[in-house]
C-alpha positions as a Python dict, from the first residue, in 0.01 Angstrom:
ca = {
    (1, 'X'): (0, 0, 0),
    (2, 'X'): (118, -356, -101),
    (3, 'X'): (426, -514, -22),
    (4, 'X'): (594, -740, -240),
    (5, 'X'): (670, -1096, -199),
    (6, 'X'): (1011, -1075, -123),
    (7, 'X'): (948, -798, 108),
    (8, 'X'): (707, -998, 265),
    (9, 'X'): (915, -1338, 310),
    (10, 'X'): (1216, -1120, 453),
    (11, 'X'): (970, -933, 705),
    (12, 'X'): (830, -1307, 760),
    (13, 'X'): (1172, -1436, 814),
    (14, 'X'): (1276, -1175, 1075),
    (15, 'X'): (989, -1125, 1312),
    (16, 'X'): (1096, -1539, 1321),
    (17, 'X'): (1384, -1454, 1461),
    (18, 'X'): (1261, -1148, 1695),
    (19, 'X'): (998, -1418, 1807),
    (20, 'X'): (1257, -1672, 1858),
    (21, 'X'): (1469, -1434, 2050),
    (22, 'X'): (1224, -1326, 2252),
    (23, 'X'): (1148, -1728, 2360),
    (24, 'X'): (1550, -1747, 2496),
    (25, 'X'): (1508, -1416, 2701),
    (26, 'X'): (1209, -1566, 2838),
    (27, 'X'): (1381, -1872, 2902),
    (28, 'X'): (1718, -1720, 3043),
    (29, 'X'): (1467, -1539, 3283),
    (30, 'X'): (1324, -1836, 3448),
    (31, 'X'): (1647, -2000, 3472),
    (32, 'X'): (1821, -1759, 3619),
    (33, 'X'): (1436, -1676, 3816),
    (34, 'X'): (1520, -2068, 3917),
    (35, 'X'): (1893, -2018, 4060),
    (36, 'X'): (1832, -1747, 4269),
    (37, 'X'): (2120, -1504, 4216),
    (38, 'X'): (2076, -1298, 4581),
    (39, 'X'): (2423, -1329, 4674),
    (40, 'X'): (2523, -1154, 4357),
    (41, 'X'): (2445, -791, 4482),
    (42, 'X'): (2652, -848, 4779),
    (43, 'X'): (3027, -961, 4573),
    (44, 'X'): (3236, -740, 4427),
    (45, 'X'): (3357, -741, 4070),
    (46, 'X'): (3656, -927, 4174),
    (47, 'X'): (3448, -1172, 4307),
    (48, 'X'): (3309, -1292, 3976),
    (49, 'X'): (3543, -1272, 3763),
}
């Protein structure tokens, strides 16, 4: 079964922005990898708000 074009540009278009998405969770993982959050288990909510 064929899609048509404007199907295709709008599928197109988001997997773009699922791909691009995906590139910031990556990159909010290695920061975050970086920092070094270990003392974060040990506060309380209070703590970090």
């Amino acid at each position: 079964m064929l899609i048509s074009n404007p199907m295709n540009s709008a599928l197109n278009e988001q997997v773009g922005f699922e791909f691009a998405a995906s590139l910031q969770y990556v990159a909010i993982a290695a920061h975050f990898d970086q920092v070094s959050l270990l003392a974060l288990p040990n506060s309380t909510p209070r703590d970090r708000s």
